[in-house]
N, CA and C atoms as an extended XYZ file, in Angstrom:
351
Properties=species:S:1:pos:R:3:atomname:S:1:resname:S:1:resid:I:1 pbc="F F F"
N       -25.793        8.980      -17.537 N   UNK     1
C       -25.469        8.639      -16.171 CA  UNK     1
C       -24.530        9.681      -15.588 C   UNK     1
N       -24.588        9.554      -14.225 N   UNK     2
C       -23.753       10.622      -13.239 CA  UNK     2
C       -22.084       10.081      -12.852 C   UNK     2
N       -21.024       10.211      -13.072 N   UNK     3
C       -19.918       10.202      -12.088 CA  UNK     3
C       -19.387       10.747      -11.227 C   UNK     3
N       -18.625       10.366      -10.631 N   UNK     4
C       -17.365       11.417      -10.124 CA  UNK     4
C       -16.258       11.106      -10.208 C   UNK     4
N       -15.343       12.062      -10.725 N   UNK     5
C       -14.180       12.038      -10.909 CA  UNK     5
C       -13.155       12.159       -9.368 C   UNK     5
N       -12.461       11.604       -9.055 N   UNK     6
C       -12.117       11.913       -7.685 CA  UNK     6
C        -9.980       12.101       -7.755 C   UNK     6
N       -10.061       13.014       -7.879 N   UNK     7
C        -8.633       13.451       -7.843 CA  UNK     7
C        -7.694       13.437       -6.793 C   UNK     7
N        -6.728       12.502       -7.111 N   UNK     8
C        -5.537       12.395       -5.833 CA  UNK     8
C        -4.445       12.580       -6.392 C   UNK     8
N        -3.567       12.988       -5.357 N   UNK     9
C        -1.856       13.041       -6.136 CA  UNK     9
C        -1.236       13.748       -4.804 C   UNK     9
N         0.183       13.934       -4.984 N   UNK    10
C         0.623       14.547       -4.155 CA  UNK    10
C         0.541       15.740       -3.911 C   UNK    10
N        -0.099       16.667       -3.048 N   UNK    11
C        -0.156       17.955       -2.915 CA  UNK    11
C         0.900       18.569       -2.765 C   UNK    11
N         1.897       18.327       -2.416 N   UNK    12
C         3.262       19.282       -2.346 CA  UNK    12
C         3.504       19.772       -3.490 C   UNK    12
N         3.142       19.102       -4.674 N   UNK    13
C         3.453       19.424       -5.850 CA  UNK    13
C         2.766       20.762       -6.755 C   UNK    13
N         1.607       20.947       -6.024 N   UNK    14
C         0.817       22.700       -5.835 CA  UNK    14
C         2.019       23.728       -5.218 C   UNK    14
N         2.960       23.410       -4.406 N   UNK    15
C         3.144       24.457       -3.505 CA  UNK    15
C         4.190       25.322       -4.539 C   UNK    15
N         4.970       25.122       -5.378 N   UNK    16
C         5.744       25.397       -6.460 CA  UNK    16
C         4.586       26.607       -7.324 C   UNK    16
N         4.979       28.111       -7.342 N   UNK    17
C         3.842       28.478       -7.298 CA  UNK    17
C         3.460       28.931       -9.073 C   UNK    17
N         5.028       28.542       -9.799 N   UNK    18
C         4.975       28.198      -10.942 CA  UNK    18
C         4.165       27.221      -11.570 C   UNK    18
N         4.747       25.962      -10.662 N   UNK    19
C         4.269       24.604      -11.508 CA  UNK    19
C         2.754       25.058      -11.338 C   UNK    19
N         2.319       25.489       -9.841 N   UNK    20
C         0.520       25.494       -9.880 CA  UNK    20
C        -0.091       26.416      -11.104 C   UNK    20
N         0.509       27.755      -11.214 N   UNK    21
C        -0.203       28.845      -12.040 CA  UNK    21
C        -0.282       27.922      -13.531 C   UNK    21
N         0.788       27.226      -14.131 N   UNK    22
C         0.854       26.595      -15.352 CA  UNK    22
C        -0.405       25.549      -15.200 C   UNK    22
N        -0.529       25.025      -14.216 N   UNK    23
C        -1.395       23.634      -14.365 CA  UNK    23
C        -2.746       24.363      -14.254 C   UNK    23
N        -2.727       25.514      -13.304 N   UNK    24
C        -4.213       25.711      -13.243 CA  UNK    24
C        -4.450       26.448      -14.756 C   UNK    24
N        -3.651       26.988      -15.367 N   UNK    25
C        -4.433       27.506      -16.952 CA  UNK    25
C        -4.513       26.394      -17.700 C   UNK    25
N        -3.988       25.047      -17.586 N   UNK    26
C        -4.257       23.939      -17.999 CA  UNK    26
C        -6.037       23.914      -17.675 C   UNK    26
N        -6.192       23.594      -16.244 N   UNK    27
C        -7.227       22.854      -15.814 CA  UNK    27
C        -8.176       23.990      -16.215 C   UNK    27
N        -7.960       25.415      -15.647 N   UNK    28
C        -9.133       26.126      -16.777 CA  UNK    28
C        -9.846       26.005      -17.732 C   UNK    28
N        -8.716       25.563      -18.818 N   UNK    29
C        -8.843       25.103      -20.286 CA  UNK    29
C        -9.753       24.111      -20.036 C   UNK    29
N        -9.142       22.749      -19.312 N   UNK    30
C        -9.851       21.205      -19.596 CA  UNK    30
C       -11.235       21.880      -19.323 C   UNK    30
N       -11.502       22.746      -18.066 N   UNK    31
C       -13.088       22.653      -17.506 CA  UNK    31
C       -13.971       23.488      -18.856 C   UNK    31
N       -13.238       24.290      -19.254 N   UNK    32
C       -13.690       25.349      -20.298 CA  UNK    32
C       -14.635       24.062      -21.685 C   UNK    32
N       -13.209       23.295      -22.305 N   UNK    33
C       -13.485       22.286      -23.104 CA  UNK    33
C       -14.706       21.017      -22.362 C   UNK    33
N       -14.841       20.643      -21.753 N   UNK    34
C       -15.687       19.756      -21.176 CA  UNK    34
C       -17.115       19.981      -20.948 C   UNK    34
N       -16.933       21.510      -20.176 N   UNK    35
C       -18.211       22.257      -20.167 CA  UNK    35
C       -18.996       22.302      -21.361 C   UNK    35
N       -18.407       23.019      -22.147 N   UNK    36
C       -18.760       23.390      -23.147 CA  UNK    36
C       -19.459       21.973      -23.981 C   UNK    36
N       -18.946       20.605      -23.828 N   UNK    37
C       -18.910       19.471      -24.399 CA  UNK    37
C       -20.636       18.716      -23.740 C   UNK    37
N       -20.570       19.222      -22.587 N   UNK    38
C       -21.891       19.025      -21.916 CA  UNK    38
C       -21.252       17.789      -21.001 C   UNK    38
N       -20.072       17.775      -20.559 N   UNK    39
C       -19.965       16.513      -19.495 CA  UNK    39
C       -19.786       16.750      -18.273 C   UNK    39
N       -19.532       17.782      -17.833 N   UNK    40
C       -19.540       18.291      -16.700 CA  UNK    40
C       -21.264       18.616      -15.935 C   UNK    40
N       -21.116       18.206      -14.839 N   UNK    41
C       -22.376       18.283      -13.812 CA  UNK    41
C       -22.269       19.235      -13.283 C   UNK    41
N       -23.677       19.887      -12.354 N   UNK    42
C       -22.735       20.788      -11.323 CA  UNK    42
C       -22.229       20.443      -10.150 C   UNK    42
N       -21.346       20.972       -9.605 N   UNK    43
C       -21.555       20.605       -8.168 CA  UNK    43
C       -19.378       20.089       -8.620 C   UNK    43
N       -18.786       19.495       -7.299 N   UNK    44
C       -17.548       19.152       -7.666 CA  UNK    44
C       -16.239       20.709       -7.004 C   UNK    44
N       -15.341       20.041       -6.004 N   UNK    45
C       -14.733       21.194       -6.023 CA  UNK    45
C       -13.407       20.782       -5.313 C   UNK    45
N       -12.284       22.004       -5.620 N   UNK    46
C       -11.482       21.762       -5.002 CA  UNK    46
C       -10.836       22.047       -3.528 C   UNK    46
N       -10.133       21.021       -2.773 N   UNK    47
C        -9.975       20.906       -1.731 CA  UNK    47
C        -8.687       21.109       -0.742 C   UNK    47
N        -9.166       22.082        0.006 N   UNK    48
C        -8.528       22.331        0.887 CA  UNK    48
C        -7.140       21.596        1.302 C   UNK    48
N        -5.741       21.966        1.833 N   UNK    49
C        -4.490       20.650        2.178 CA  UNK    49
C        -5.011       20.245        3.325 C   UNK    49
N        -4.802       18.656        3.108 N   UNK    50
C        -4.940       17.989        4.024 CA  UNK    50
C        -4.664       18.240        5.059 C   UNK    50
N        -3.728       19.322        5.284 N   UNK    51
C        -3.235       19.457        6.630 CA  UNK    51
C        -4.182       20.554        7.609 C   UNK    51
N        -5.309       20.645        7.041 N   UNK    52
C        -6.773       21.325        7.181 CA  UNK    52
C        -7.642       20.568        7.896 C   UNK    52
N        -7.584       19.403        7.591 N   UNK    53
C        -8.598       18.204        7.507 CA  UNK    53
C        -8.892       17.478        9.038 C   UNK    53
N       -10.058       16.965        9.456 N   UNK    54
C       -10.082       16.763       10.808 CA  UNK    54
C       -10.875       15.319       10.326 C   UNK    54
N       -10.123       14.015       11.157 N   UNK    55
C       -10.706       12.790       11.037 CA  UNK    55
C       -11.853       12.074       12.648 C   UNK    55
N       -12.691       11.881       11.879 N   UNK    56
C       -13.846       11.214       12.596 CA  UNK    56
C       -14.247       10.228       12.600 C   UNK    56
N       -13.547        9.370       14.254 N   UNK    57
C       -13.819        7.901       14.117 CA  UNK    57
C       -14.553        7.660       14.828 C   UNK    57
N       -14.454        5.958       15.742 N   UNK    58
C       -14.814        5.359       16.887 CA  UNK    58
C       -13.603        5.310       17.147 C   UNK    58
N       -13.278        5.466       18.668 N   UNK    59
C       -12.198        4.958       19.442 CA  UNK    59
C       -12.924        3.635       20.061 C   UNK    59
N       -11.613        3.207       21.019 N   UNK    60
C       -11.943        1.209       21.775 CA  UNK    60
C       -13.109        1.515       22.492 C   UNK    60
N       -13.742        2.422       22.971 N   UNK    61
C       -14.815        2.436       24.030 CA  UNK    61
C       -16.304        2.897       22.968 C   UNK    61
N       -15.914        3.059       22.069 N   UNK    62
C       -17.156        3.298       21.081 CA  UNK    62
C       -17.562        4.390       20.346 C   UNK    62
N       -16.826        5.525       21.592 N   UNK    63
C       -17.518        6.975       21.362 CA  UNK    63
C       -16.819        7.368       20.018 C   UNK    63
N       -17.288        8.419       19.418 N   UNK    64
C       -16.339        9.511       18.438 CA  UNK    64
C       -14.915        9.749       18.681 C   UNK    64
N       -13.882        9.623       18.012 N   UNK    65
C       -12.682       10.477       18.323 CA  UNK    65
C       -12.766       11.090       17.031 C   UNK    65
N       -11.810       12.606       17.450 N   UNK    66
C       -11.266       13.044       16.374 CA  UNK    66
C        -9.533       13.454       15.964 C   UNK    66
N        -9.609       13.436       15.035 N   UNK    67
C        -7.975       13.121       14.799 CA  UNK    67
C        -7.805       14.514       14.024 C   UNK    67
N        -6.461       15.125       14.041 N   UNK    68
C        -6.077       16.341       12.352 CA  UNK    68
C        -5.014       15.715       11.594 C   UNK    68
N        -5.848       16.068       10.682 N   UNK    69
C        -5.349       15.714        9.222 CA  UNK    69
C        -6.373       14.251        8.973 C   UNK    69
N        -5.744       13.750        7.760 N   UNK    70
C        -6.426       12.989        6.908 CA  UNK    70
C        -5.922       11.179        8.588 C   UNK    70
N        -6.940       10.637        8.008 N   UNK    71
C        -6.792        9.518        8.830 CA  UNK    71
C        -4.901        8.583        8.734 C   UNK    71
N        -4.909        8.164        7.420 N   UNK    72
C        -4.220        7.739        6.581 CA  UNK    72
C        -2.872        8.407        6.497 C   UNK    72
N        -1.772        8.093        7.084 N   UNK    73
C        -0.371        9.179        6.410 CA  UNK    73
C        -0.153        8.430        5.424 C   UNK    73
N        -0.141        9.253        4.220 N   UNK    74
C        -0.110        9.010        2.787 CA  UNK    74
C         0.320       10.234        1.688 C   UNK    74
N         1.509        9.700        0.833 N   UNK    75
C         1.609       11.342        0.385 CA  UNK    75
C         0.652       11.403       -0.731 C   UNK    75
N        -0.222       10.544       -1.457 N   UNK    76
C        -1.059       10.744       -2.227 CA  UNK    76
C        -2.527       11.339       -1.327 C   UNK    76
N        -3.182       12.252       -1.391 N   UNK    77
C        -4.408       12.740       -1.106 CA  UNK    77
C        -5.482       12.724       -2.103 C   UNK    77
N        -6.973       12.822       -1.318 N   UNK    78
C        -7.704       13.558       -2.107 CA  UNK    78
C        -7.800       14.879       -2.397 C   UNK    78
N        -7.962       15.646       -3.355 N   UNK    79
C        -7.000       16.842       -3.529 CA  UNK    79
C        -8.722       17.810       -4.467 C   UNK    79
N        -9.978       16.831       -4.767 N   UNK    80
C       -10.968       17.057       -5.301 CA  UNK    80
C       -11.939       16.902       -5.694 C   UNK    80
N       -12.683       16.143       -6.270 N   UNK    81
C       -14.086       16.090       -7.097 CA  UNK    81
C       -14.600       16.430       -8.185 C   UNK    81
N       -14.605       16.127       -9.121 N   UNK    82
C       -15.735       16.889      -10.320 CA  UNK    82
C       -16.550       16.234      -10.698 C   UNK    82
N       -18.309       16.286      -10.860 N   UNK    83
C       -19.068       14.958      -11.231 CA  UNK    83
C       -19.201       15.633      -12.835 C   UNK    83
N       -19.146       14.216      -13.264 N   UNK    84
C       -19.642       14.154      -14.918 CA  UNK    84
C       -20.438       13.490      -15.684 C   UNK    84
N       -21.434       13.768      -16.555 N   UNK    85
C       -22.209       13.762      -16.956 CA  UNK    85
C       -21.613       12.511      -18.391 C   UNK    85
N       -21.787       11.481      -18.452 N   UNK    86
C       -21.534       10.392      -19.574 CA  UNK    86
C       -22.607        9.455      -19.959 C   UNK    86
N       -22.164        9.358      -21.072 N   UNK    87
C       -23.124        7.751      -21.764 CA  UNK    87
C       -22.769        6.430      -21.079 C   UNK    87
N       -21.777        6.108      -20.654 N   UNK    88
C       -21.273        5.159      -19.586 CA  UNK    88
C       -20.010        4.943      -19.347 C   UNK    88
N       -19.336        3.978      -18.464 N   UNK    89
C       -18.027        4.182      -17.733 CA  UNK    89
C       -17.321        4.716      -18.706 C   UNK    89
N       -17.396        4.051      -19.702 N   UNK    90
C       -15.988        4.424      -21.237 CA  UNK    90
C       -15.935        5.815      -21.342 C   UNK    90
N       -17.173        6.510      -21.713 N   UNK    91
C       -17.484        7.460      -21.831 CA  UNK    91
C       -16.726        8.503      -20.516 C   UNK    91
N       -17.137        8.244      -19.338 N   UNK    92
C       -16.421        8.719      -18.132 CA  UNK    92
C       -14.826        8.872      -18.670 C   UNK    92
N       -13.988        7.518      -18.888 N   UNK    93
C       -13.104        7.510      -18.461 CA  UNK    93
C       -12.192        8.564      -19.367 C   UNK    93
N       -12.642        8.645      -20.500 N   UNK    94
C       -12.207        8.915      -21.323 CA  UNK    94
C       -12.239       10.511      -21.236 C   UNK    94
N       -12.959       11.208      -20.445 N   UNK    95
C       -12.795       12.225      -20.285 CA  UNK    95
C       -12.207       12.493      -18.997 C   UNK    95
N       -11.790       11.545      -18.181 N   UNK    96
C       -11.077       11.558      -16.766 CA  UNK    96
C        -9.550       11.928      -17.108 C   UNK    96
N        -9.603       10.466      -18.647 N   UNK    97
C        -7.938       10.604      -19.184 CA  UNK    97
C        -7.427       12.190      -19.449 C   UNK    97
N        -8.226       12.761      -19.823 N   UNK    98
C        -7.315       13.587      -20.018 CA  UNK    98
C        -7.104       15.084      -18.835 C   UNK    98
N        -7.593       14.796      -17.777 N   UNK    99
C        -7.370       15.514      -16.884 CA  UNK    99
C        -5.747       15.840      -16.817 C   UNK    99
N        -5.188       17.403      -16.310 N   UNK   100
C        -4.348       17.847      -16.786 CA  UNK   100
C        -3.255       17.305      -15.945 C   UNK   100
N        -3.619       16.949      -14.569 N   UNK   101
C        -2.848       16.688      -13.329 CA  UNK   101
C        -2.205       15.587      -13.789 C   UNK   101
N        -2.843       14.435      -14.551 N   UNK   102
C        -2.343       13.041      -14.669 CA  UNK   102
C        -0.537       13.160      -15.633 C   UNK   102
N        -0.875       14.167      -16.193 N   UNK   103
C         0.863       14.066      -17.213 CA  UNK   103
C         1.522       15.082      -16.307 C   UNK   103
N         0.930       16.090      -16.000 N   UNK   104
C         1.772       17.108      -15.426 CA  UNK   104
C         2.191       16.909      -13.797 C   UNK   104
N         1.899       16.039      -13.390 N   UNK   105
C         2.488       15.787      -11.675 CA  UNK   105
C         2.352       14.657      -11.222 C   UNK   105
N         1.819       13.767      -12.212 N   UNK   106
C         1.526       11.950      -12.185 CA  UNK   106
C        -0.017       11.752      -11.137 C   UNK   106
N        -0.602       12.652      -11.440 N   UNK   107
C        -1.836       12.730      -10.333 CA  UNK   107
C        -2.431       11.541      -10.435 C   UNK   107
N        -3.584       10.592       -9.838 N   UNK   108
C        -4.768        9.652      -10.568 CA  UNK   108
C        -6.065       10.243       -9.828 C   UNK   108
N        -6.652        9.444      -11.081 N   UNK   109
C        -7.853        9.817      -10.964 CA  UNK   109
C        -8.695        8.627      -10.908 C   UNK   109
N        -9.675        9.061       -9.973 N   UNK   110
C       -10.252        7.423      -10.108 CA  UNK   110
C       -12.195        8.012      -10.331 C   UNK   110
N       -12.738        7.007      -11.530 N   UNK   111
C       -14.351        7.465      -11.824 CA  UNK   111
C       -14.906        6.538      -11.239 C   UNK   111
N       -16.277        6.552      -10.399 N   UNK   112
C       -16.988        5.985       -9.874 CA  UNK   112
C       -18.563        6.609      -10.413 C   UNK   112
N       -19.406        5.435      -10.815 N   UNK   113
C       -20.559        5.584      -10.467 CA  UNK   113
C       -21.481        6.481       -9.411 C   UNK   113
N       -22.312        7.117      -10.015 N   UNK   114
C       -22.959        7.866       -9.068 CA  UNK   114
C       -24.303        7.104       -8.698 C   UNK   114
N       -24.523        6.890       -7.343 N   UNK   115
C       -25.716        5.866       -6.886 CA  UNK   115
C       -26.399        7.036       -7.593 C   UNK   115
N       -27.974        6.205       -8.215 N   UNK   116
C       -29.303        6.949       -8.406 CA  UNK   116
C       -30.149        5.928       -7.714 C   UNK   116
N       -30.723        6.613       -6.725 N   UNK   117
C       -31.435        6.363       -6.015 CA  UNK   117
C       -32.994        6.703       -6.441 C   UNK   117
């Protein structure tokens, strides 16, 4: 079966350009190990700061509005994506756990089912 891994946490915590260079030879590693493991899908990427981001609603009269930034003021964001390739949720999670963000900046991660249509 298909997941996705969907990565949130606080982005300020990238801007430290130490803490990022350390975490990203972390996350290198994890993708390196996973790949290699066959759980990784393709497709999955990382995302732009929110403060990039343009929101698309209905306003009271019906039409489209658009808003900048994320809808939500929240210091947790979505920050990514990676889909993965598992035998089922357990299987998922267990390779979600050890994503590098979760010890090193308290990130979460949340796995969801991928509709097959």
């Amino acid at each position: 079966m298909r997941y996705v891994m969907i990565l949130t946490g606080d982005e300020t915590s990238w801007s430290d350009p130490e803490t990022a260079d350390a975490l990203m030879e972390q996350v290198t590693s994890w993708w390196a190990t996973w790949s290699e493991a066959g759980k990784l899908a393709e497709g999955g990427a990382e995302l732009q700061p929110s403060s990039t981001a343009k929101t698309v609603g209905r306003g009271p009269d019906g039409a489209p509005t658009v808003t900048d930034g994320p809808f939500l003021e929240l210091k947790e964001v979505v920050g990514g994506f990676i889909h993965l390739v598992a035998d089922d949720m357990d299987d998922a999670v267990a390779v979600a756990a050890t994503w590098p963000g979760i010890v090193a900046l308290g990130d979460r991660v949340e796995v969801r089912p991928i509709m097959e249509l």
